[in-house]
TORKE-924670 format. One line per field, with one value per residue: residue number from 1; residue in one letter; x, z, y of N, C-alpha, C, CB in turn. Coordinates in pm, whole numbers, plus 50000, padded with zeros to 5 digits. Each point is the difference from the previous one (the first is absolute). Last residue first. Glycine has a CB too. Layout:
num = c(NUM|...);
residu = c(A|...);
n.px = c(X|...);
n.pz = c(Z|...);
n.py = c(Y|...);
ca.px = c(X|...);
ca.pz = c(Z|...);
ca.py = c(Y|...);
c.px = c(X|...);
c.pz = c(Z|...);
c.py = c(Y|...);
cb.px = c(X|...);
cb.pz = c(Z|...);
cb.py = c(Y|...);
! end
This chain:
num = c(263|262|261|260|259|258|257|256|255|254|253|252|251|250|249|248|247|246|245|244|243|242|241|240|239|238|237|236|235|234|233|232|231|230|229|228|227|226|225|224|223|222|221|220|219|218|217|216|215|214|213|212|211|210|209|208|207|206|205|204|203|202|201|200|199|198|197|196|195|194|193|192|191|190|189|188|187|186|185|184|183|182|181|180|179|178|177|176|175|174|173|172|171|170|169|168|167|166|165|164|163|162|161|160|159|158|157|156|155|154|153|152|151|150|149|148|147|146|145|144|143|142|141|140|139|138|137|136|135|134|133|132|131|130|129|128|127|126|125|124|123|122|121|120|119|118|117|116|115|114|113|112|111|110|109|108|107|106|105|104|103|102|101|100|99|98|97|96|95|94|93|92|91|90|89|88|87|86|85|84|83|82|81|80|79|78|77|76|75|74|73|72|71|70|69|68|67|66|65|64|63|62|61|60|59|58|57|56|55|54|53|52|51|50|49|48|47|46|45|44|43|42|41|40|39|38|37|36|35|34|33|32|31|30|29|28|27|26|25|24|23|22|21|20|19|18|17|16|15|14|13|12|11|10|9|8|7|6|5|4|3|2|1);
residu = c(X|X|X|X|X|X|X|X|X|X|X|X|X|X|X|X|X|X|X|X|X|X|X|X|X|X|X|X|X|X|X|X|X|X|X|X|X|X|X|X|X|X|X|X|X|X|X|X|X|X|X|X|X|X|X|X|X|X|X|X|X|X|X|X|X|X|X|X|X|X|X|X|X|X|X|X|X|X|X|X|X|X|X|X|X|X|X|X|X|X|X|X|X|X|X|X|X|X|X|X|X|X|X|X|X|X|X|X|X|X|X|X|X|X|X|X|X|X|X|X|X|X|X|X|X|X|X|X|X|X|X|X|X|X|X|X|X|X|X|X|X|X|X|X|X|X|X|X|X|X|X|X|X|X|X|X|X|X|X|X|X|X|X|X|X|X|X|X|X|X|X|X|X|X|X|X|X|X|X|X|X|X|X|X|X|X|X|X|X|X|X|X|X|X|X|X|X|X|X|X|X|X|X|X|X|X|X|X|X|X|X|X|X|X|X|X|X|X|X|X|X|X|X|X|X|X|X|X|X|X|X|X|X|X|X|X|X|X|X|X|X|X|X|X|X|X|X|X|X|X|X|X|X|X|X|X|X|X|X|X|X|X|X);
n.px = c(51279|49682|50298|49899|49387|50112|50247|49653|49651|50209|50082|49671|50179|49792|50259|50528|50371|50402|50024|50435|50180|50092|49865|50195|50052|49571|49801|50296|50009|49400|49901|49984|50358|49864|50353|50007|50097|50068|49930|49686|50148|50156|49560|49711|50197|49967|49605|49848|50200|49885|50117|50109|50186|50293|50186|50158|50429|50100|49560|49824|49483|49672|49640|50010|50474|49878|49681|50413|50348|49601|49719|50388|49967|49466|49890|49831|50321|49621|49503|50041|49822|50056|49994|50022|50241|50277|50310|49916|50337|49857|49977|49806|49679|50212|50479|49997|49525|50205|50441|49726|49704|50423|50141|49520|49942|50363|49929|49583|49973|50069|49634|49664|49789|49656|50162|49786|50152|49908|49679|49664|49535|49531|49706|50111|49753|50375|50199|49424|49753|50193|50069|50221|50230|50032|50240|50288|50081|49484|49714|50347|49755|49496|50090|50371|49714|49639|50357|49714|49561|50017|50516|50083|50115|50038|49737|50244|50478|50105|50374|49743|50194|50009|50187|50426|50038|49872|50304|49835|49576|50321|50142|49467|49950|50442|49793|49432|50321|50360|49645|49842|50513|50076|50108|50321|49730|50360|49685|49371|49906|49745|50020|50421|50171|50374|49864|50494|50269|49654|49638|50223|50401|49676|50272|49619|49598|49669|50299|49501|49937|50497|49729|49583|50267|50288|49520|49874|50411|50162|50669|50478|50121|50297|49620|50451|49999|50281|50226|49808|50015|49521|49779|50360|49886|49569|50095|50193|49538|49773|50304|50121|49504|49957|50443|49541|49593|50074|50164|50412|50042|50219|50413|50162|49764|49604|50201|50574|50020|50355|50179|50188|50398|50321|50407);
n.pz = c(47896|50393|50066|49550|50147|50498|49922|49673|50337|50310|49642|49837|50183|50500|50302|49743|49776|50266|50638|50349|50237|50532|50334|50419|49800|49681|50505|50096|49568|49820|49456|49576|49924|50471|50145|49874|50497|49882|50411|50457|50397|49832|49828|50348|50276|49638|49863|50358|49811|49467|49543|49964|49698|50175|49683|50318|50059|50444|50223|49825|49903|50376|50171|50539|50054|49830|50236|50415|49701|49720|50426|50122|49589|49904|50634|50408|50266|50253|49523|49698|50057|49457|49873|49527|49953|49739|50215|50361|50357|50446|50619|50279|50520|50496|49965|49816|49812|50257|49732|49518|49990|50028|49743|49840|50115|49872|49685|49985|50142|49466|49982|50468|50026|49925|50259|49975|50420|49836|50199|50402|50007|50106|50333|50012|50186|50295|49679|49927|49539|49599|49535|49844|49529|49740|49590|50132|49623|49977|50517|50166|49637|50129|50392|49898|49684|50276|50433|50525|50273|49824|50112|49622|50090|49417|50086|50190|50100|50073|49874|50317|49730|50380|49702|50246|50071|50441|50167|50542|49759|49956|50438|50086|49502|50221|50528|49898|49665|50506|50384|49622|49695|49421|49678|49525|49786|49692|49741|50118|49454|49766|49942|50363|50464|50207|50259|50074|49609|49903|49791|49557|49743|49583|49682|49398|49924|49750|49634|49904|50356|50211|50190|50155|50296|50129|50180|50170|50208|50053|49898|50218|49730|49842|49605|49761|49498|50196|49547|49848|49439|49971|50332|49791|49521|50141|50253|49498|49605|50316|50057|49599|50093|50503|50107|50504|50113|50405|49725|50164|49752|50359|50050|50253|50011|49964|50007|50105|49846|50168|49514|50131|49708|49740|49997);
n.py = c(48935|49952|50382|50248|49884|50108|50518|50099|49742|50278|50430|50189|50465|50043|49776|50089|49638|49781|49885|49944|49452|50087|50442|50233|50368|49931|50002|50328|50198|49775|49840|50097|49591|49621|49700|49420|49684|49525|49840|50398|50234|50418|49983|49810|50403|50274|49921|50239|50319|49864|49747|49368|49525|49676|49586|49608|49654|50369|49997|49507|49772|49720|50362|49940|50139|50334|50195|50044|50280|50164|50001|50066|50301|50147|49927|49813|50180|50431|50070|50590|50372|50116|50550|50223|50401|49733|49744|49857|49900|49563|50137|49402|49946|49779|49893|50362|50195|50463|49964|49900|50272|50425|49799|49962|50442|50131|49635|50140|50495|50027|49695|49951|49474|49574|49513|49481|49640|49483|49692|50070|49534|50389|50213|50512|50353|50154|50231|50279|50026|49811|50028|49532|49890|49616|50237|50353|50324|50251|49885|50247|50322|49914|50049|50436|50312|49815|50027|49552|49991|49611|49787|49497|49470|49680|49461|49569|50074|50598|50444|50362|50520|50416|50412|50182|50384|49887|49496|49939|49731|49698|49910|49906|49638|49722|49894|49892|49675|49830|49907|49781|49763|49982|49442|49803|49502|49709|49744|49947|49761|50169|50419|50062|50375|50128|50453|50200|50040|50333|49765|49689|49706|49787|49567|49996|49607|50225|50275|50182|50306|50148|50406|49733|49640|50445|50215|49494|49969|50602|50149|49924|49467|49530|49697|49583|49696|49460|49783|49658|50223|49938|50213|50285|49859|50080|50404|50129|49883|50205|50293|50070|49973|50081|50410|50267|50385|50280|50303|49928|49392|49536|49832|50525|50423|49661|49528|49869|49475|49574|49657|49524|49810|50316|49713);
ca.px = c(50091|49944|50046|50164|50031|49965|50093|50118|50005|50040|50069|49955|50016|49910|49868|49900|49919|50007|49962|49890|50000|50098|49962|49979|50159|50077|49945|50006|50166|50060|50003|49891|50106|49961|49920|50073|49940|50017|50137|49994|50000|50103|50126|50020|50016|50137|50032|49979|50077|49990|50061|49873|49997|49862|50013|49868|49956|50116|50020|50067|50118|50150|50027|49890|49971|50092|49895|49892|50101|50086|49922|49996|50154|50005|50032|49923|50073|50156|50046|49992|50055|49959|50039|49930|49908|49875|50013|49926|49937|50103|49956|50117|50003|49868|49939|50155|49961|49874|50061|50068|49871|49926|50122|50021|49917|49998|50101|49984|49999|50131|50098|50072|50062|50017|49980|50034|49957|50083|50107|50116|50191|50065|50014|50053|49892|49905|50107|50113|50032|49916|50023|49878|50012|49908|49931|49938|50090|50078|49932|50094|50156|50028|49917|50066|50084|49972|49933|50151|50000|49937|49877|50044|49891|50066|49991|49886|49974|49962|50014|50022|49929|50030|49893|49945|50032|49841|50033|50085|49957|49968|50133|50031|49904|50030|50199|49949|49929|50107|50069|49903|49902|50010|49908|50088|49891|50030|50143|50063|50065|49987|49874|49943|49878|50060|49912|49885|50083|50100|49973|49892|50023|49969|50010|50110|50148|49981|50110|50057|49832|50033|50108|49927|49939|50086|50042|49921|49979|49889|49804|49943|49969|50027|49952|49917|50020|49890|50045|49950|50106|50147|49945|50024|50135|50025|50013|50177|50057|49942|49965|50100|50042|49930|50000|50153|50013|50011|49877|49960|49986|49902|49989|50065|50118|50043|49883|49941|49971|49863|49998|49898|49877|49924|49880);
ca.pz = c(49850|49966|50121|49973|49823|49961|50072|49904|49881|50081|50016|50007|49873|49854|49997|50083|49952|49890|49821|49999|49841|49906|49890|50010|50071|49850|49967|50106|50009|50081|50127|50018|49966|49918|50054|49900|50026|49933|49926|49872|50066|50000|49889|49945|50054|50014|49921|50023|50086|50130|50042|50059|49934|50085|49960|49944|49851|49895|49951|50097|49892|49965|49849|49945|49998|49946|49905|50012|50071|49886|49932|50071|49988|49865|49875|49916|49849|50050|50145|49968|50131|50032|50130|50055|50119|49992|49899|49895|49884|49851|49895|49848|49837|49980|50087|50012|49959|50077|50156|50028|50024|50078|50065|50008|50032|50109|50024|50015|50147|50039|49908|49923|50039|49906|50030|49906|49976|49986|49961|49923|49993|49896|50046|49960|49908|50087|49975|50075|50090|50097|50072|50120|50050|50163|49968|50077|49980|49864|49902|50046|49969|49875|49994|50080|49917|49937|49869|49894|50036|49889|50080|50007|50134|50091|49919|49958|49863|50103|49880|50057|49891|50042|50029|49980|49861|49981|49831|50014|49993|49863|49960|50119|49928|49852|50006|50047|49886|49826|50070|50051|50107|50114|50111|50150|50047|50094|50016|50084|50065|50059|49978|49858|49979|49895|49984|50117|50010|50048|50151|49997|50165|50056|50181|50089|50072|50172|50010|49957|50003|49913|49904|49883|49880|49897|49858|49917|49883|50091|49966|50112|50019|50154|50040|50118|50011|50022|50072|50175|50079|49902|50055|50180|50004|49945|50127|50130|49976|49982|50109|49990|49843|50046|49803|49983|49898|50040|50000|50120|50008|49942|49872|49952|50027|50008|49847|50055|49925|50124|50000|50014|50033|50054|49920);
ca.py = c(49975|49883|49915|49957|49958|49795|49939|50021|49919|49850|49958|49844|49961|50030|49934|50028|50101|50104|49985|50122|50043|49918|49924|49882|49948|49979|49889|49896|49999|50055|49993|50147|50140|50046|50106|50130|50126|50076|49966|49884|49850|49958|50021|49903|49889|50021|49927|49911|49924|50091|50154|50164|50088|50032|50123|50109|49964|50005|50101|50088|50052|49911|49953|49918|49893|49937|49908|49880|49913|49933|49972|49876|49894|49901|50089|49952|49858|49975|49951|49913|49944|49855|49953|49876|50028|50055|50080|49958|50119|49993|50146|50082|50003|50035|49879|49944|49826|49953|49966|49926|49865|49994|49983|49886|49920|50047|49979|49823|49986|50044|49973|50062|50155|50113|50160|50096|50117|50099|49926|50117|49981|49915|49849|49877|49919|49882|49885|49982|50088|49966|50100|50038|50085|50015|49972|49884|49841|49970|49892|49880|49964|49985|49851|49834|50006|49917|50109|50066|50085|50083|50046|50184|50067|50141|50117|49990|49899|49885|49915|49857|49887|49866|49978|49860|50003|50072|50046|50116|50129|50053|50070|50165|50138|50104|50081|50122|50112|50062|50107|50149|50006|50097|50113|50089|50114|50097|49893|50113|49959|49871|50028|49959|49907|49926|49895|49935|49876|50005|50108|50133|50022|50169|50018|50096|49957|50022|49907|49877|49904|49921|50067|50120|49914|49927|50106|50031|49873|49911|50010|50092|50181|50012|50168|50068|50161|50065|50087|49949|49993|49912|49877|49994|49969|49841|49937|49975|49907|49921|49952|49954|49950|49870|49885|49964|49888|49892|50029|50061|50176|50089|49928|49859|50050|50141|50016|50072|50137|50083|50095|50110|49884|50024|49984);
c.px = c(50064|50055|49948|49986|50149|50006|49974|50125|50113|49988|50031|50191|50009|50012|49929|49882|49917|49894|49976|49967|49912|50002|50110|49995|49969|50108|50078|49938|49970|50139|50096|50026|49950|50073|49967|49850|49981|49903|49951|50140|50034|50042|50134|50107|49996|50089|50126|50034|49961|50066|49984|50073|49962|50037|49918|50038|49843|49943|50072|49972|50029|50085|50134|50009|49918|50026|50120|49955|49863|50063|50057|49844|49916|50129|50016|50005|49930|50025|50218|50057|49905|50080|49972|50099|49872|49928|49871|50034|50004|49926|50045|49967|50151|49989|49872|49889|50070|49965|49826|49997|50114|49898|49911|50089|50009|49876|50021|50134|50034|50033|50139|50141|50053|50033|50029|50034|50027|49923|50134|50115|50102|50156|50039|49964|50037|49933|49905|50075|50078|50021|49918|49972|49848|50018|49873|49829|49978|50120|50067|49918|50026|50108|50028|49949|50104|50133|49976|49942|50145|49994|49903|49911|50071|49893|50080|50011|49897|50030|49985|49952|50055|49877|49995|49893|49992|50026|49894|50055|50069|49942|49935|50085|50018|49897|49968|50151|49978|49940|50122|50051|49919|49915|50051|49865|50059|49872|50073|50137|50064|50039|49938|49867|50013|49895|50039|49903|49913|50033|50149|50065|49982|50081|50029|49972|50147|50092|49937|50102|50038|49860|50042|50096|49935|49901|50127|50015|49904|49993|49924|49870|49974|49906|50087|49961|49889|49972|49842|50048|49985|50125|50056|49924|50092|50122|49963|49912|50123|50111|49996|50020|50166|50059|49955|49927|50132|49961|49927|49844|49937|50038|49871|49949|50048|50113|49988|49863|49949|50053|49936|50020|49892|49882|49879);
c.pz = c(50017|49876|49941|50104|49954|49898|49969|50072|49917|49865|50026|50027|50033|49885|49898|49982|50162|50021|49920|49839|50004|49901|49932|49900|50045|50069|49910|49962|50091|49988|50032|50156|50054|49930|49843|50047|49933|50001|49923|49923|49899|50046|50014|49911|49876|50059|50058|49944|50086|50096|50086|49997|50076|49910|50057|49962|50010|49901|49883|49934|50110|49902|49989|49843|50020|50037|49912|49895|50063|50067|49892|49954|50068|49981|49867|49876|49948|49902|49988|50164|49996|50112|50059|50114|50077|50097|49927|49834|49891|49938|49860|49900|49979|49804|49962|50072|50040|49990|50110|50187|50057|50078|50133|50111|50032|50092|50202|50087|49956|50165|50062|49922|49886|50062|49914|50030|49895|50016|49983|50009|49900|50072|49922|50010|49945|49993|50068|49992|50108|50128|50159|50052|50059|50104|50084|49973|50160|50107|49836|49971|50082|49924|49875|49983|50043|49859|49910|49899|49911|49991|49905|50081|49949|50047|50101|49919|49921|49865|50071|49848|50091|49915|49984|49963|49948|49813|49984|49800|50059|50026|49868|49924|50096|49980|49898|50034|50151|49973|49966|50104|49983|50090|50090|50055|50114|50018|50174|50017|50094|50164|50040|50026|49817|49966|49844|49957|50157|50072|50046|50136|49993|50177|49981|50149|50060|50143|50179|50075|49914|49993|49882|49864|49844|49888|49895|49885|49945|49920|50047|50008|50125|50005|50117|50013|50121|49971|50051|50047|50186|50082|49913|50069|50100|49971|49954|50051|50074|49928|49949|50140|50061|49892|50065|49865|49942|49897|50013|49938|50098|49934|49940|49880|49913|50020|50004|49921|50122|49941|50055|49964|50067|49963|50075);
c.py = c(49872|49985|49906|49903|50008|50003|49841|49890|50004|49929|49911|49936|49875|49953|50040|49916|49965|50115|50079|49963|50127|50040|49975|49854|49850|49977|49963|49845|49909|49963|50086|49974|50125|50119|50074|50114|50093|50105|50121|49958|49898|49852|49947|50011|49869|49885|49962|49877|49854|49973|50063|50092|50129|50140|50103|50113|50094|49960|50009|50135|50098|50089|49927|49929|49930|49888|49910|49965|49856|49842|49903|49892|49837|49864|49910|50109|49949|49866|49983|49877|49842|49990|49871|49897|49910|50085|50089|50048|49914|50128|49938|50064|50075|49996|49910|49887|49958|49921|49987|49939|49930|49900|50067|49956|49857|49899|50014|49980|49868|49977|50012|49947|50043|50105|50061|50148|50078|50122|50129|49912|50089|49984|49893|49892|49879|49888|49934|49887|50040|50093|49996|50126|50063|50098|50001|49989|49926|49850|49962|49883|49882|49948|49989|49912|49809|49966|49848|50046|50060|50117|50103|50095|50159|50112|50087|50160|50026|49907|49834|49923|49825|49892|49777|49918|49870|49983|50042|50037|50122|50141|50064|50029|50083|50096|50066|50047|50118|50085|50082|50076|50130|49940|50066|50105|50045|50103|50137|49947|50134|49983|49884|49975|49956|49909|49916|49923|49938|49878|49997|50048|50150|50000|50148|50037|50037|49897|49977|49890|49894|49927|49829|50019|50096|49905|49919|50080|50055|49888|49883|49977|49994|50173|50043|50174|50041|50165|50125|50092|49976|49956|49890|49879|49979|49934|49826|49910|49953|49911|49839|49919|49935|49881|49865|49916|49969|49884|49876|49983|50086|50152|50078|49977|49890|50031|50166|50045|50060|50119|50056|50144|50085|49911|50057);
cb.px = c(50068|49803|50011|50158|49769|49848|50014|49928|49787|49891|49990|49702|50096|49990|49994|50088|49995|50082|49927|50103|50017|49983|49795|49918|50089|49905|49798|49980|50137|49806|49918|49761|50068|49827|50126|50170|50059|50118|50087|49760|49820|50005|49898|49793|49894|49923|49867|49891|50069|49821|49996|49849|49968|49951|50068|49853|50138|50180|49966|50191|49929|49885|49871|49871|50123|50062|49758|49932|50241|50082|49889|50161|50270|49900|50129|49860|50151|49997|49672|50014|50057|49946|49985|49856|50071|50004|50189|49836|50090|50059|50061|50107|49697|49983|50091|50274|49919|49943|50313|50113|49786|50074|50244|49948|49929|50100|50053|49874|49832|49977|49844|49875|50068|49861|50036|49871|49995|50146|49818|49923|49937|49842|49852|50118|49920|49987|50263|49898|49863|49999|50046|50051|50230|50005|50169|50205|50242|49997|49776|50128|50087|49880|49800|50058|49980|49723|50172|50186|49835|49903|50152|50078|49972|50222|49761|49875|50076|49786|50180|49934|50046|50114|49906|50114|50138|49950|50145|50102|49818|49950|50216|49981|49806|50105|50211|49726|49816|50077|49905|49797|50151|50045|49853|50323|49784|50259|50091|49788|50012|50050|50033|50199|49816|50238|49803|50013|50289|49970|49722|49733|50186|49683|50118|50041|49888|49726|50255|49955|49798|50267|50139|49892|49919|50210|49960|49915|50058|49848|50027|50148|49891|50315|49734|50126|50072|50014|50296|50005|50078|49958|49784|50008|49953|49822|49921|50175|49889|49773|49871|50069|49846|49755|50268|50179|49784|49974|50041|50228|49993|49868|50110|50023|50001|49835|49804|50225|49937|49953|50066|49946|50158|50116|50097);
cb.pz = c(49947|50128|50210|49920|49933|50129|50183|49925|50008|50281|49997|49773|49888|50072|50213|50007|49657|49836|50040|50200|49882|50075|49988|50146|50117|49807|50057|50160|49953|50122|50017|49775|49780|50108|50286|49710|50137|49906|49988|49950|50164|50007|49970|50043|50236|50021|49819|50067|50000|49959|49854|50176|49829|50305|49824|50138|49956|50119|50193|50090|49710|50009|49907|50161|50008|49963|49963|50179|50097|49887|50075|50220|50085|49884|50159|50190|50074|50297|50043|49694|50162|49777|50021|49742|49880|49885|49987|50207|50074|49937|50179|50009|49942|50285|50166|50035|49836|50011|49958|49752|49785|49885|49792|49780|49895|49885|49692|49734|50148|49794|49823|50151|50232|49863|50184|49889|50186|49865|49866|50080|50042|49758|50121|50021|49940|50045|49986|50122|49919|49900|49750|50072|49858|49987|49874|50197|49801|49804|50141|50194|49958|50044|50159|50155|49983|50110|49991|50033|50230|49992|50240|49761|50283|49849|49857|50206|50108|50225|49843|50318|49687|50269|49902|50106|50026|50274|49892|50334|49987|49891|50105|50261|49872|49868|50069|50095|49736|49867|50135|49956|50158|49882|49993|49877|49917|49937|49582|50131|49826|49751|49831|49902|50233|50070|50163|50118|49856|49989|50109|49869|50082|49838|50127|49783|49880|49877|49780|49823|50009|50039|50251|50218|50238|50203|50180|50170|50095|50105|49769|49973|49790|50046|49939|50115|49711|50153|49850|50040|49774|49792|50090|50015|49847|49910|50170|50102|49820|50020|50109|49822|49783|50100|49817|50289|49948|50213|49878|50104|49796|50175|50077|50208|50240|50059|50019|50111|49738|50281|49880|50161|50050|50033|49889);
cb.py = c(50247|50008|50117|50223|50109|49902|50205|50302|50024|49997|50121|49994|50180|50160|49978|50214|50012|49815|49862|50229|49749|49836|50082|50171|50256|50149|50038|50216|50229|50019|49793|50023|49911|49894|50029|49831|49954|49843|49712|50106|50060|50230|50191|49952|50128|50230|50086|50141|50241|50038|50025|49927|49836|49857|49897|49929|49695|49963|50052|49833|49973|49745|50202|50165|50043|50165|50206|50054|50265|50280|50205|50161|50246|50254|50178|49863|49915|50097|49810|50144|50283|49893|50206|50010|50202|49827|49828|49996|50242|49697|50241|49850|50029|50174|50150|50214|49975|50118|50198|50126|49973|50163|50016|50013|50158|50261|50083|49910|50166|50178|50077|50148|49969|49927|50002|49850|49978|49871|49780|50258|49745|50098|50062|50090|50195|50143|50064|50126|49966|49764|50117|49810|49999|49786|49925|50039|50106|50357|50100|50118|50241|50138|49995|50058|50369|50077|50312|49842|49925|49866|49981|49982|49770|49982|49965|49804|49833|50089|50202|50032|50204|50106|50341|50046|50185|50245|49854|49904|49874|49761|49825|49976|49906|49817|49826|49946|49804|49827|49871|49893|49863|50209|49880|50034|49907|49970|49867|50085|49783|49927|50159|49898|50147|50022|50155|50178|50106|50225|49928|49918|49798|50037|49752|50108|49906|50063|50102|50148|50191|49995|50251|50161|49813|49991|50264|49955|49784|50176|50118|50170|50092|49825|49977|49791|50051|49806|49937|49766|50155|50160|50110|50272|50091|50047|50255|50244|50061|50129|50235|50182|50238|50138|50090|49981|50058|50121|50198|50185|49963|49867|49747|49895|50130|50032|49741|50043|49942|49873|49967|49861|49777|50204|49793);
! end
């Protein structure tokens, strides 16, 4: 019996024009609350920017920043910080990648330097609501919760496997997919995220469901009892999943899926 649901949201439960059927939304999650069955945000993205996406519903738990921070609108349930001697390791190692460009993701807001093109700033204000620009990381003065990286599309992979052995210890390269990159803290990801806030709420893995299409998904998909990957996901990600759903993000798949799973 499932007893939670955790959604990825880019790729997953969002369109790419980050809206979704609110109308049908609205009745899976009175029928999910009927039934005492919880629904969780899991993403990559900044609680702020998640919150935006449900302004009706101000009681959904968010596990934001790739599972480094877990919060509701009452209540912190995890906060994974970098030291200051973490963030300065990652940013020397960063600057052997010149195709890189870097975004510190804190509690309070995210940090971009202002000396980047404005096309970047722009684009990384579509999905982080609180976003700073500032002349040197130096300027910080927030509890990072994650490094962001933008690269080229086609370096992501090579890249990721590159970062591996200089953080060894320090962070964990996840892709994102996109040419998006999260160095996140050594077991801190959605699976285990999923796994603490469970037992605060008292439900195992085995009674959740979890929904995504990247690779940062891959760990919870296989943690949960019932893993289904999207129909638009990777051969590595669809090799892991219990189920897959009819239709892509666009044609609102997860919803199509909850609406046979609450039959």
């Amino acid at each position: 019996m499932i007893k939670l649901v955790a959604v990825d949201m880019d790729g997953t439960f969002l369109r790419a024009d980050q809206s979704y059927d609110e109308a049908r939304f609205a009745q899976l999650f009175a029928e999910m609350t009927k039934r005492k069955m919880h629904f969780v945000v899991a993403s990559g993205n900044q609680y702020f920017h998640l919150k935006a996406s449900f302004p009706d519903y101000p009681d959904l738990i968010y596990i934001a920043e790739n599972g480094a921070y877990i919060r509701d609108a009452h209540q912190i349930y995890q906060k994974a910080v970098f030291t200051q001697a973490q963030l300065t390791h990652m940013l020397n190692v960063l600057k052997d990648f010149p195709t890189c460009k870097v975004l510190l993701s804190g509690v309070n807001s995210a940090y971009v330097l202002a000396d980047n093109d404005q096309a970047f700033i722009d684009d990384r204000h579509f999905y982080y609501d609180q976003l700073a620009t500032v002349t040197s990381f130096d300027e910080v003065d927030d509890e990072i919760l994650k490094i962001g990286i933008t690269c080229p599309d086609d370096e992501t992979d090579q890249i990721v496997e590159a970062l591996r052995e200089p953080l060894k210890g320090v962070a964990e390269p996840t892709s994102r997919g996109h040419g998006d990159i999260d160095l996140i803290h050594p077991g801190i990801h959605k699976a285990a995220a999923l796994a603490s806030l469970g037992n605060w709420l008292k439900v195992d893995l085995e009674d959740m469901a979890a929904f995504g299409d990247g690779g940062n998904d891959i760990e919870m998909l296989k943690a949960v009892g019932l893993g289904v990957a999207m129909q638009n996901v990777t051969p590595a990600v669809k090799a892991i999943a219990d189920d897959e759903t009819a239709e892509d993000n666009e044609g609102q798949g997860v919803l199509n899926y909850l609406e046979h799973l609450l039959k």
